[in-house]
N, C-alpha and C positions, 0 to 999 in steps of 0.2 A: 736289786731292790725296786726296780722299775714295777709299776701297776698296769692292769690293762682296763680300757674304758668301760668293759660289763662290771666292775669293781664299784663306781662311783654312779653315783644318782645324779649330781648339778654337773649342769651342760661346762662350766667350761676346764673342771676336772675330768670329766670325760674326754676333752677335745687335747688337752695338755697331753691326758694318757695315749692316745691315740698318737699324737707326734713323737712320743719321749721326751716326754721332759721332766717327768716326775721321779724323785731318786728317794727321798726323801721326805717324810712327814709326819709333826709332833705328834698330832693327836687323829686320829681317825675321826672325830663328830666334827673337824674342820668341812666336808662333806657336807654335811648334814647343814652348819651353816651357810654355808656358800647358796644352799637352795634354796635357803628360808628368804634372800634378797640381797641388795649391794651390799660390799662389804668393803672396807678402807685398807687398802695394803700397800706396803712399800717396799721397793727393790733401792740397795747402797749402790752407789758407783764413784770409784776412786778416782780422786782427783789428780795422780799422782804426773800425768801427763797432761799434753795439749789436747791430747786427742783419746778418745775412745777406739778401740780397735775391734775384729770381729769377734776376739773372744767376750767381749761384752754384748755381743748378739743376744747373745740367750736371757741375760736377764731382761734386756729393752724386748725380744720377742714375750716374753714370758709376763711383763707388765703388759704388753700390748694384748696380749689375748683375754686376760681380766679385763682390761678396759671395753675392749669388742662386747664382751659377754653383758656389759652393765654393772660392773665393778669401779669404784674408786680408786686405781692407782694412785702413789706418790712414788714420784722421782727423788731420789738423796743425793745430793752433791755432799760429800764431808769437805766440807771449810773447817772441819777442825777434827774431825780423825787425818785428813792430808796431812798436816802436820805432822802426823806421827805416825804413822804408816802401818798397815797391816802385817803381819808375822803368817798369815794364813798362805798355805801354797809356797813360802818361799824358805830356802836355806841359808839368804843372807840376809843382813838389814837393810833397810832403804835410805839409801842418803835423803838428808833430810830437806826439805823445799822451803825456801825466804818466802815473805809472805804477798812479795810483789808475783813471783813467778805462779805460787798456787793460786791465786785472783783470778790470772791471766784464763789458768787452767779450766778453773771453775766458770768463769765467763765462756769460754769455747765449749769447756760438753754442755753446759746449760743449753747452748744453741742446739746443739748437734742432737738432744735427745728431745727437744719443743722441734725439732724440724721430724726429724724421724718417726717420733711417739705420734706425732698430727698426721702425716700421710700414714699410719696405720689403721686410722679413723675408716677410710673409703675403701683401701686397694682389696679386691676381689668380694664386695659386699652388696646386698641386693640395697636400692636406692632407697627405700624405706625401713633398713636396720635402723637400729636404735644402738647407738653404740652409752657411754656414761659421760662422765662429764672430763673437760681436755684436762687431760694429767697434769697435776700440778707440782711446781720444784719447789724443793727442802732444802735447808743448808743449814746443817748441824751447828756452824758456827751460828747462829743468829740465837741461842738457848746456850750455849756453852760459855758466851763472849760473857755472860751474867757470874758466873762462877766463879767461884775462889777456890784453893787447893782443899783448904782444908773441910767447907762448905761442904765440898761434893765427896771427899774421906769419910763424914758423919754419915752423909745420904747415901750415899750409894756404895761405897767400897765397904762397909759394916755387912752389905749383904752376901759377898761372896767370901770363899773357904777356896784358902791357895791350894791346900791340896785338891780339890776339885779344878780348881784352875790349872793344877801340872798336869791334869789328868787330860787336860783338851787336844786333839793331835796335833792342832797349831802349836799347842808350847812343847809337846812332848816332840816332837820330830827336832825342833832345836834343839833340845835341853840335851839332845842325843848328839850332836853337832860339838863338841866338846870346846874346839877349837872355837865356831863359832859364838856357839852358847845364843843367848838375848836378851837384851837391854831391858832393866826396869819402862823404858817409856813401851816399847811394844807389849810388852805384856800387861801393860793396861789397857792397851788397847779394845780387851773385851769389855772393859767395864763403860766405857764409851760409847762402845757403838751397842752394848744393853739398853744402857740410859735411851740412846736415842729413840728405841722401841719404845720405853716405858713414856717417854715424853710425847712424842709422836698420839698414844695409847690416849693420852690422857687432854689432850688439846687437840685433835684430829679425829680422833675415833679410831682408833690405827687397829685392827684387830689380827696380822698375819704381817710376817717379813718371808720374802723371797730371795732367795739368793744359788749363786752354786755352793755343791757338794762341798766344797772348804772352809764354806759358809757357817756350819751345821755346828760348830762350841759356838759362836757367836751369837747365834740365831738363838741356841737352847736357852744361853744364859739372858738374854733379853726378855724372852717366854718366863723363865724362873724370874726374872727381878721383879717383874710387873705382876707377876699372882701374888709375892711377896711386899711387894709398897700396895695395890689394890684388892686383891684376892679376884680380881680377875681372868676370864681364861681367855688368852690369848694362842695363836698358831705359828708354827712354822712349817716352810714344806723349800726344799733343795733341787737344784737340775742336776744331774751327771755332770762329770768332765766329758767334755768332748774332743775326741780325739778324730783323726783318721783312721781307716780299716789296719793302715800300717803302723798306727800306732801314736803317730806322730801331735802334737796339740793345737789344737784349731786356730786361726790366724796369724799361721807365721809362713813366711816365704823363704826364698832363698835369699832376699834383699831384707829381711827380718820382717818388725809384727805388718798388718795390712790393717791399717787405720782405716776410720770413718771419714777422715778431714780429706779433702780432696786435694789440700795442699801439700799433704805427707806423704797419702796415695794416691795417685792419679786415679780420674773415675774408669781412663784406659785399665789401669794395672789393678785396681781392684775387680774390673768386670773378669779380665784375665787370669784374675786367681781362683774364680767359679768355673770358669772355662774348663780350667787345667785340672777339674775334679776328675777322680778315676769314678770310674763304675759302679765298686763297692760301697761308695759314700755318698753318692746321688740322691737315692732314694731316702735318706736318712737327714741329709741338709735340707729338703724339700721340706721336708715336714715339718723340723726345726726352723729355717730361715725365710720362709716363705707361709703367704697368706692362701698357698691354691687350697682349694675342697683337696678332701679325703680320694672322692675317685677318680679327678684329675693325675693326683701325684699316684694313687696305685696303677694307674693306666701307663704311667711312663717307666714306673718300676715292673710293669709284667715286659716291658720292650725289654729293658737292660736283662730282662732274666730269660727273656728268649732267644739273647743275641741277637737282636734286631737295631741295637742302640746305634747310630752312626757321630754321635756326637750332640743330636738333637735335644737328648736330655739334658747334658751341659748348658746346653745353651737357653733351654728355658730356666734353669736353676740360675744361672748368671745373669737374666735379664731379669729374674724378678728380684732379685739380691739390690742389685742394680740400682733400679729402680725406686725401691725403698730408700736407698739409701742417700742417694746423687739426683730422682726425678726423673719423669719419665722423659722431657726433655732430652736432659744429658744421655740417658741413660742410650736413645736414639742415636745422638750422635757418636759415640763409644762403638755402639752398631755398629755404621756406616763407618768410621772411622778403622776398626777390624777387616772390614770387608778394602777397604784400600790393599792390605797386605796379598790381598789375591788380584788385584787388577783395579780395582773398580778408583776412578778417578779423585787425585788428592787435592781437594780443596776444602776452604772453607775452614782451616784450623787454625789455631795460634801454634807460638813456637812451641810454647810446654804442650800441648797436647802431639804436636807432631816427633818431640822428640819422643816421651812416651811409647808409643806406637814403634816406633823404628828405635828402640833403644840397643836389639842388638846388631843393627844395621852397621857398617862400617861410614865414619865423619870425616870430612876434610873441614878447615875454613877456607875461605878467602875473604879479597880487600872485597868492599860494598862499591867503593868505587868504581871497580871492572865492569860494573852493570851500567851506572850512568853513565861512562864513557866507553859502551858497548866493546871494552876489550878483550874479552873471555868469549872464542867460539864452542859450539857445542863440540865440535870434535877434542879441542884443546882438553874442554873438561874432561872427556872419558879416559881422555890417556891417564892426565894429571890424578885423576883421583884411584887410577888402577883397575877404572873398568874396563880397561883397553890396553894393549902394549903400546899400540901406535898409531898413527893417524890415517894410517892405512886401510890398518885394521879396521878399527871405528868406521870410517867411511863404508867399507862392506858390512857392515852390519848394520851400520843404518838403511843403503839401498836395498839389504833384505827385508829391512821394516821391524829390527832388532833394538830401535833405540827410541827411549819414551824419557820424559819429560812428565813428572808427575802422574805419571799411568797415561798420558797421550802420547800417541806413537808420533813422533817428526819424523816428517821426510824431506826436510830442507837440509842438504848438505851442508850450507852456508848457511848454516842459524847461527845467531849470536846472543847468548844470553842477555836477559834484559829483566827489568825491575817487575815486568810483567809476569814472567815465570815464576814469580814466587808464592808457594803454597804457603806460606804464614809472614809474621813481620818480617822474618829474616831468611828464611831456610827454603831450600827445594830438594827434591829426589830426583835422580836420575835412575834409568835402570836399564839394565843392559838381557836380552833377552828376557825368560819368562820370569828368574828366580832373582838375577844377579840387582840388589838396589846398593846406591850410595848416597848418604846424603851431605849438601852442602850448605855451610850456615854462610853467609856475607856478615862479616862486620867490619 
């Protein structure tokens, strides 16, 4: 269902078409207005965690390029669809969330999408764009907390027809689910996050909701409530799912999903996760995850398709990901912190980011003591941690110039560890030739 950008007349349906991301859209004169001037739109995002993760990429890219263009974005936090959780995408129900823990949630993606949505203002933009005005956050609950059961039965639930509601894939893929089935409270769920459009519509200006492709009963019935309470025409338009070439759905690892929070994912192990793109999917995250021009990214997709690729397109996809998401700062040190794994000298990290980095590296501890009372030699250590049989050993490898100390080579046989050696509050690496590392925490 994807569109291609000679389709669309206003620039930033052209530039959507152009990445992929259009799957999906109500009405075809959505176009037509987008060109006539700003227009007020909102993307949902679920509160159901602490943390947003990368499959919410796509809606935060997809607000962000409206915004670029001179659009009015709005951000949605549901403080009050969290409550009650989407049925869309999933075959079970969602345990349900106390209202201390959804706060918590709703307080942390608020950050994480005013941190994010604002560095998409600048990153790759000539210094005199005009981008709109900074995205501003919603929360469902602030309109909903007014409501009474039966209030919003009168208003709003008189408009919808259950069998049109069995007919949505969200309820029909359950209702198929036999064993599972699903609860009265999820299956209102569409009339909720309708309302929110129609509300949004009518205090906002709200004229288009964004969402993914699971999105699309929710979105529809939003579009229908609000032409029926206003006679208004309002839009909808949907992303693809995004998967890998192998099939697999975007932001999960082998360690599970890869968040935005830097305290869930490390900014190491999310750059890490761009790194580890194959090939076939390079050219396709570019476009989607990333602010570069159109002929920058087709420049690095004609390498991968000439065999020329050595990893470099990886690495620009991962730096700009990066970047976006953690700052260019961090994003820097994550760099240089990568480049330690091939030689280059370990310092300058705290303990969580050094464990990161070396997480599949093999760990000893020891007492912190051994250091202040210089009782731990280096040779001691190589044995003791197994990068040596014996002290013999050790000793000939070091006089080869085999045995480094945080990527500097020692050539004092009679070194003794000291508080000095330590590349974060607690931890060092040792490494024994070019490959072999160990590391050791003191506590």
């Amino acid at each position: 269902m994807t569109q291609e950008p000679a389709e669309f007349q206003s620039d930033v349906l052209q530039e959507l078409a152009w990445r992929g991301f259009i799957y999906q859209q109500t009405h075809e004169e959505l176009d037509e207005e987008l060109s006539k001037g700003p227009m007020t739109l909102y993307c949902g995002f679920d509160p159901t965690a602490s943390s947003l993760h990368v499959g919410n990429l796509v809606g935060i890219m997809g607000l962000a390029h409206f915004f670029r263009h001179g659009h009015r974005p709005l951000a949605l936090v549901g403080g009050a669809t969290g409550l009650i959780g989407d049925p869309s995408g999933r075959s079970t129900e969602r345990n349900l969330l106390d209202e201390d823990t959804l706060q918590a949630n709703l307080e942390s993606i608020g950050a994480q999408l005013t941190r994010v949505l604002g560095a998409s203002r600048t990153l790759h933009r000539a210094e005199d764009a005009q981008a709109g005005e900074p995205v501003a956050m919603v929360n469902n609950a602030d309109w909903f907390k007014e409501w009474s059961f039966i209030d919003f039965l009168r208003e709003v639930g008189k408009h919808f027809r259950v069998n049109q509601m069995l007919a949505k894939d969200s309820v029909r893929a359950r209702l198929e689910e036999r064993e599972q089935g699903i609860s009265y409270t999820e299956f209102s769920y569409m009339l909720i996050q309708a309302y929110d459009f129609l509300h949004l519509h009518q205090n906002e200006g709200c004229r288009l909701q964004i969402g993914g492709s699971d999105q699309w009963g929710n979105i529809t019935a939003g579009v229908d409530l609000t032409r029926r309470r206003t006679g208004a025409s309002t839009f909808g338009l949907t992303f693809p799912l995004i998967t890998s070439a192998d099939g697999k759905k975007i932001g999960k690892s082998l360690g599970g999903a890869v968040y935005l929070d830097g305290e869930m994912t490390s900014a190491y192990a999310f750059y890490q996760y761009w790194i580890n793109q194959g090939d076939a999917d390079c050219g396709r995250f570019l476009r989607l995850f990333t602010f570069l021009p159109k002929d920058e990214i087709e420049a690095l997709e004609a390498k991968i398709e000439a065999g020329e690729n050595r990893g470099e397109v990886q690495q620009v996809l991962a730096r700009e990901v990066t970047t976006l998401i953690h700052g260019e700062e961090e994003c820097e040190k994550v760099i240089r912190a990568s480049r330690m794994l091939f030689g280059e000298k370990i310092e300058g990290l705290n303990d969580r980011d050094l464990t990161s980095i070396f997480a599949e590296v093999p760990s000893t501890e020891a007492a912190r003591s051994t250091l202040a009372a210089g009782e731990l030699g280096l040779l001691d250590a190589l044995v003791e941690t197994g990068l040596q049989k014996s002290k013999g050993q050790a000793r000939r490898l070091l006089e080869q110039g085999g045995v480094y100390i945080n990527n500097e080579r020692v050539e004092d046989v009679a070194k003794v560890l000291g508080e000095t050696d330590l590349a974060s509050e607690s931890m060092l690496v040792l490494r024994a030739g070019k490959k072999r590392y160990h590391v050791v925490r003191f506590v």
